[in-house]
C-alpha positions as CSV (number, residue, x, y, z in Angstrom):
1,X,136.0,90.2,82.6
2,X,132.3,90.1,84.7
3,X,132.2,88.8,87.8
4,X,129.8,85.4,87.4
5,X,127.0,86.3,89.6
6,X,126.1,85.6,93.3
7,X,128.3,83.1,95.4
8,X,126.6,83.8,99.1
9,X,124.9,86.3,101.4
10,X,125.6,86.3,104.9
11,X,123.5,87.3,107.4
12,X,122.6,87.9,111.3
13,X,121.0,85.6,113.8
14,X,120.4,86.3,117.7
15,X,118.8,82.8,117.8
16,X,120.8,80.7,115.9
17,X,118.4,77.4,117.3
18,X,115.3,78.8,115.8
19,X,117.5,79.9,112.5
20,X,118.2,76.6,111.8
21,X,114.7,75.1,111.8
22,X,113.4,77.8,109.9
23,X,116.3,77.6,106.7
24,X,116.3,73.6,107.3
25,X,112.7,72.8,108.3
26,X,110.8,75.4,106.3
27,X,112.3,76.4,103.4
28,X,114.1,73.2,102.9
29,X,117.9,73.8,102.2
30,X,120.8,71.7,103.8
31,X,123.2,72.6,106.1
32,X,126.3,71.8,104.4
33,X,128.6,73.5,107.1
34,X,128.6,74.3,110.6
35,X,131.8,76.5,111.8
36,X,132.6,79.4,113.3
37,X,133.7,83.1,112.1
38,X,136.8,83.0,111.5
39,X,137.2,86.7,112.6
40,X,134.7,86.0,115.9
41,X,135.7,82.5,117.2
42,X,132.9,82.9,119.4
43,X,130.2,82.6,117.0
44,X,128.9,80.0,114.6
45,X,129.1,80.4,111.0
46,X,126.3,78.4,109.5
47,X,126.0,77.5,105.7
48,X,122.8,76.7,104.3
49,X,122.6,75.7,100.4
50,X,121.8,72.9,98.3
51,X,122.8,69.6,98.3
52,X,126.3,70.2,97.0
53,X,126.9,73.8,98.3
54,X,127.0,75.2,95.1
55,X,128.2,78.6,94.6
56,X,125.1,81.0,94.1
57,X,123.0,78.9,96.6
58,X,124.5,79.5,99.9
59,X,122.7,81.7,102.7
60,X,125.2,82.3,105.8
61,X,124.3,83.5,109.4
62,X,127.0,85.0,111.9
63,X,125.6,83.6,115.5
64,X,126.1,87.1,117.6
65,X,123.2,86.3,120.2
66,X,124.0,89.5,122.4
67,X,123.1,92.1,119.1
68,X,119.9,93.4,119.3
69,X,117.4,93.8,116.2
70,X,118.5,95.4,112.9
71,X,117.3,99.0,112.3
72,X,115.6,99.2,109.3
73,X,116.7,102.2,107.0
74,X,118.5,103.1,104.1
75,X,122.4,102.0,102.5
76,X,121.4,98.6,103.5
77,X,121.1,94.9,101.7
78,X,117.6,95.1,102.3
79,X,116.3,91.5,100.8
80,X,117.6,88.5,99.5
81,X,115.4,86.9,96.8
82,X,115.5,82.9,96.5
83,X,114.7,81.3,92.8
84,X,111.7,78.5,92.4
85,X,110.6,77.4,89.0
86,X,107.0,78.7,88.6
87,X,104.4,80.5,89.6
88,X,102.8,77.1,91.3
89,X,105.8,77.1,93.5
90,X,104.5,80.4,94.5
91,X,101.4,79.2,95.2
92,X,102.9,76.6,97.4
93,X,104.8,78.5,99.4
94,X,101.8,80.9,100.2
95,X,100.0,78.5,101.6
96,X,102.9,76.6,103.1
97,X,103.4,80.2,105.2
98,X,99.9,80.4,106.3
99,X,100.0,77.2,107.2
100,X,103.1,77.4,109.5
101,X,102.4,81.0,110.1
102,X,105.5,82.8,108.4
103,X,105.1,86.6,108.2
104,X,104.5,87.2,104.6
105,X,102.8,89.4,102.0
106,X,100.9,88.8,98.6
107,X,102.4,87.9,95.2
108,X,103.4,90.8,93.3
109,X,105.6,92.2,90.6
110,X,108.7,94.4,90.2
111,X,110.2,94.6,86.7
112,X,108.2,91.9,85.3
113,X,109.8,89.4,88.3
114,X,107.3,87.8,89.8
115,X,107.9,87.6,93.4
116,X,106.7,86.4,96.5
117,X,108.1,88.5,99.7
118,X,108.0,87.0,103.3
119,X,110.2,87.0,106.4
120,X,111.9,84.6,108.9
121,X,111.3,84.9,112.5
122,X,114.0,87.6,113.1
123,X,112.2,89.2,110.5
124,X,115.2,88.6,107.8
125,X,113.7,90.2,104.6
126,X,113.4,87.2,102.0
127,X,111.9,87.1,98.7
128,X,110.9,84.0,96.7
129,X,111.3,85.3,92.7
130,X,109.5,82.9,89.4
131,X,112.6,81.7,87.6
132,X,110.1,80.6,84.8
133,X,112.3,77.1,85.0
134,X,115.4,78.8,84.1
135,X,118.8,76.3,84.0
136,X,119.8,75.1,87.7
137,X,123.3,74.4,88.0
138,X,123.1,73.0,91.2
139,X,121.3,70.0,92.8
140,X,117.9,70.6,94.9
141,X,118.5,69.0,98.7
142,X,114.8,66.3,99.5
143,X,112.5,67.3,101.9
144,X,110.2,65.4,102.7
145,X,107.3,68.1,102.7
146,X,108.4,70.1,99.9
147,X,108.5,68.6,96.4
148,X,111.3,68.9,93.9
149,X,109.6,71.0,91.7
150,X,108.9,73.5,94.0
151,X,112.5,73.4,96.3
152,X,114.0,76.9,96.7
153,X,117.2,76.9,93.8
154,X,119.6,79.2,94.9
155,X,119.6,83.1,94.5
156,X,118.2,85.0,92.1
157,X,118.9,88.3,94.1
158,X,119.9,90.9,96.2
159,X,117.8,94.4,97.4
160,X,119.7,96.8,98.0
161,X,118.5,100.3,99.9
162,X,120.4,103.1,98.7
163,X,119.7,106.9,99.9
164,X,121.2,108.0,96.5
165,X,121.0,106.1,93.4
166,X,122.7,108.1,91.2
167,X,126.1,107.6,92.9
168,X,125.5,103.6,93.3
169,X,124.6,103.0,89.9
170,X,127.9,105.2,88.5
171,X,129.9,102.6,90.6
172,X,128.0,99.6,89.4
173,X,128.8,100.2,85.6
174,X,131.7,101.7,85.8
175,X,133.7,99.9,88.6
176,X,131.8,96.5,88.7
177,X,130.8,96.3,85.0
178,X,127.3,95.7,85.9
179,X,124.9,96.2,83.0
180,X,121.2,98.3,83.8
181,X,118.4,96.1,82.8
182,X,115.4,97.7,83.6
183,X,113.6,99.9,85.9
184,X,110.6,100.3,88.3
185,X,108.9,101.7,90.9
186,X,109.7,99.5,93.6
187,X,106.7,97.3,95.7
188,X,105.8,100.8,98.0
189,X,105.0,101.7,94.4
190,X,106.9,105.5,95.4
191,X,110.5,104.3,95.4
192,X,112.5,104.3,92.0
193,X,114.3,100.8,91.3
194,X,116.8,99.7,88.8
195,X,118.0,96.3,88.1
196,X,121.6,95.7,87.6
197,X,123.1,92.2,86.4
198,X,126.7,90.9,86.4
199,X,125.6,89.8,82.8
200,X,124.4,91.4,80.3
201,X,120.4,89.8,80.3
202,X,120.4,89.6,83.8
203,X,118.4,86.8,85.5
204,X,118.1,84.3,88.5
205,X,121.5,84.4,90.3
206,X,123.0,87.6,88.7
207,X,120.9,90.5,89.6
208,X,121.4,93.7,91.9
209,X,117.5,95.3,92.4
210,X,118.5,98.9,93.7
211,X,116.0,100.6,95.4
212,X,116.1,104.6,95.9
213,X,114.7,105.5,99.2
214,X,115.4,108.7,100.8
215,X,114.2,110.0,104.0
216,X,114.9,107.0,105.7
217,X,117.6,106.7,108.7
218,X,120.3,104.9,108.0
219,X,120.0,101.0,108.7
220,X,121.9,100.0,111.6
221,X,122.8,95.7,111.2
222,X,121.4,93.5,113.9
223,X,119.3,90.4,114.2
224,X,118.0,89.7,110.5
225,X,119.4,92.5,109.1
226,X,122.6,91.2,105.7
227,X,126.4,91.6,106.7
228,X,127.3,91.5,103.1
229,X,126.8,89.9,99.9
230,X,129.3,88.2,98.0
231,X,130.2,88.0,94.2
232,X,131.6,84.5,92.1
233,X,134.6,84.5,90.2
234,X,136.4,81.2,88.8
235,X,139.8,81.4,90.9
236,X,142.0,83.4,92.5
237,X,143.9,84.5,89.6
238,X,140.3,86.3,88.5
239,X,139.9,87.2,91.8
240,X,143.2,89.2,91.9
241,X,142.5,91.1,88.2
242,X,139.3,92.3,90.5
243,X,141.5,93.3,93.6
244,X,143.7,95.5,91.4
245,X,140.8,97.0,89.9
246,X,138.6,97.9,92.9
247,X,142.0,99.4,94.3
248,X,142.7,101.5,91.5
249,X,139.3,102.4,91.4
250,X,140.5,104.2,95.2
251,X,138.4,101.6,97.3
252,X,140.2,100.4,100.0
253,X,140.2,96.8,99.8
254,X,141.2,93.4,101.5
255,X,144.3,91.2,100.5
256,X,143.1,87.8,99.3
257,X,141.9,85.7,102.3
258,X,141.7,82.0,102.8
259,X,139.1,80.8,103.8
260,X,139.6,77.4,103.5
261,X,136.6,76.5,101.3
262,X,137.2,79.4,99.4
263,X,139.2,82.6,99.1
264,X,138.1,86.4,99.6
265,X,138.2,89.8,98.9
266,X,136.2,92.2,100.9
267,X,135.8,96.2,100.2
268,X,132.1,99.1,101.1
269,X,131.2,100.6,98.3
270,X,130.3,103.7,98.4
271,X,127.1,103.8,101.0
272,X,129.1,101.7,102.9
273,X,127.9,98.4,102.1
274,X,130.2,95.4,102.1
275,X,131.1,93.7,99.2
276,X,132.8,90.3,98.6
277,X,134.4,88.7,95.4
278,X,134.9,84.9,96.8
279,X,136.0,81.5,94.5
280,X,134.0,78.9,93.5
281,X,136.4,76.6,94.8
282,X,137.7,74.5,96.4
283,X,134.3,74.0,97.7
284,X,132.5,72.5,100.8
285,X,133.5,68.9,100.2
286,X,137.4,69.7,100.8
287,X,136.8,68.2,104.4
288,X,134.0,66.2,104.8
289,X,132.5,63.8,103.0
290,X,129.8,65.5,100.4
291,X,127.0,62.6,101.9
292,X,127.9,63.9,105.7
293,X,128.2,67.7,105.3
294,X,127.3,70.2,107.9
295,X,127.2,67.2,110.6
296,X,129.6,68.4,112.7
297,X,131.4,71.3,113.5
298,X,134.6,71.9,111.3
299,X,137.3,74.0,111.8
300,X,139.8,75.1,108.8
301,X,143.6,74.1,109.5
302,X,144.9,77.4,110.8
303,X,142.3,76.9,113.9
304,X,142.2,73.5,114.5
305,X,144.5,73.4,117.5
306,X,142.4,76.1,119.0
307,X,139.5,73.3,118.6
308,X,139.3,73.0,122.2
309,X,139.2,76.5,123.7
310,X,136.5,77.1,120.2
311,X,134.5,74.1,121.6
312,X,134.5,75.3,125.1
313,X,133.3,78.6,124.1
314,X,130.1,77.5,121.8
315,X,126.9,76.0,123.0
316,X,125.5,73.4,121.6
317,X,122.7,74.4,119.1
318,X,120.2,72.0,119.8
319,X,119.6,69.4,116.3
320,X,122.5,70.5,114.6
């Protein structure tokens, strides 16, 4: 059994205002669910996606705004590469980003992906990747100055940093059943890169770009920097088959957790990344109504009568 490819990636904000223009008002997803950590009832959790939610579209953001800046270095997520249909949607977005004056670079290849890299103004490292109009399970949320064809359409990947490959790609085959697809030098054009996929073609929504890069200090998370990437499976009962296997594998790992919209397993792999396996299910829509999502702030059962101490504790974020 694989796991189905990515579900979410959750991230860090220290401006959690200026995080949700940029996700909403630039790149055009929805926010289909505003809440809090439920480990940091301090925070917000925001959930940005498409229309529905659907797994393998959904980029998250802790609100911590007292962490400083992520260090940049090594055993990191390093990117997270969005899917749009063609290379005239990466044409768009270029000039979109001049336009609105969003850091970003030049179109450019790894592994035969065609890819456009950029960041947002925490300096988040973000990728826009040619699906060549690949199948879309999900549902592309309107805005009004982006067209359809050229909306953002879920993942198509993650970058991961890794001082030493050789150990990271032994665990990814043999422990997460990832199939190698191909390799690369990666964009610096000095770094070796492998691609790994949950299936075995690989493609938007299933791929793990590897990138070797010694010498570096390792990355310390802050503001735009990834908390962790998470993995899809169909239910729990999958998701259990996976807990016994990363445990015998000798990785300590979570029991299942509820979280309300869906449940998780969390373990590091072995450069001390973290790793989620999450459900599909039972989705965003379990309380709100799917036309009215991410309107207001929603709490799951087990914190609801904390609602007003959580209230009390949040500032407003300013349109949301």
């Amino acid at each position: 059994m694989n796991l189905n490819g990515l579900h979410h990636v959750t991230a860090v904000s220290s401006k959690i205002a200026d995080n949700l223009k940029f996700y909403t008002d630039v790149l055009g997803l929805r926010l289909v669910k505003k809440s809090v950590n439920q480990d940091d009832v301090s925070a917000y959790h925001l959930f940005y996606a498409d229309k529905h939610g659907t797994p393998g579209t959904d980029m998250t953001f802790f609100d911590w705004p007292r962490i400083g800046p992520e260090r940049r270095g090594t055993d990191s997520i390093s990117g997270t590469a969005f899917r749009v249909a063609s290379q005239e949607a990466l044409m768009f977005w270029r000039e979109r980003f001049d336009d609105l004056a969003i850091e970003r670079g030049e179109i450019s290849q790894f592994a035969g992906r065609e890819l456009l890299p950029f960041e947002d103004p925490e300096g988040q490292r973000l990728f826009l990747v040619n699906d060549q109009g690949a199948d879309f399970e999900g549902e592309i949320w309107p805005h009004p100055d982006i067209p359809a064809r050229y909306a953002l359409r879920g993942f198509y990947s993650v970058v991961i940093s890794a001082s030493e490959g050789a150990e990271m790609e032994s665990f990814f085959t043999s422990i997460l059943r990832f199939a190698r697809i191909k390799e690369d030098h990666w964009m610096d054009g000095s770094s070796p890169g492998v691609i790994f996929s949950t299936t075995p073609d690989g493609g938007p929504g299933t791929e793990i770009w590897l990138v070797e890069q010694t010498g570096l200090p390792r990355a310390r998370l802050g503001a735009g920097g990834v908390h962790h990437v998470a993995f899809r499976v169909r239910d729990a009962e999958q998701q259990l088959i996976w807990l016994r296997q990363v445990r015998e594998a000798g990785l300590p790992v979570s029991e299942q957790i509820d979280r309300f919209w869906f449940e998780s397993i969390y373990f590091r792999i072995p450069n001390n990344i973290l790793f989620e396996i999450a459900t599909d299910g039972p989705g965003f829509a379990i309380d709100e109504d799917p036309a009215a999502l991410g309107e207001k702030l929603v709490l799951p059962p087990f914190l609801e009568e904390k609602r007003p101490e959580i209230e009390q504790g949040l500032t407003p974020i300013p349109g949301a």
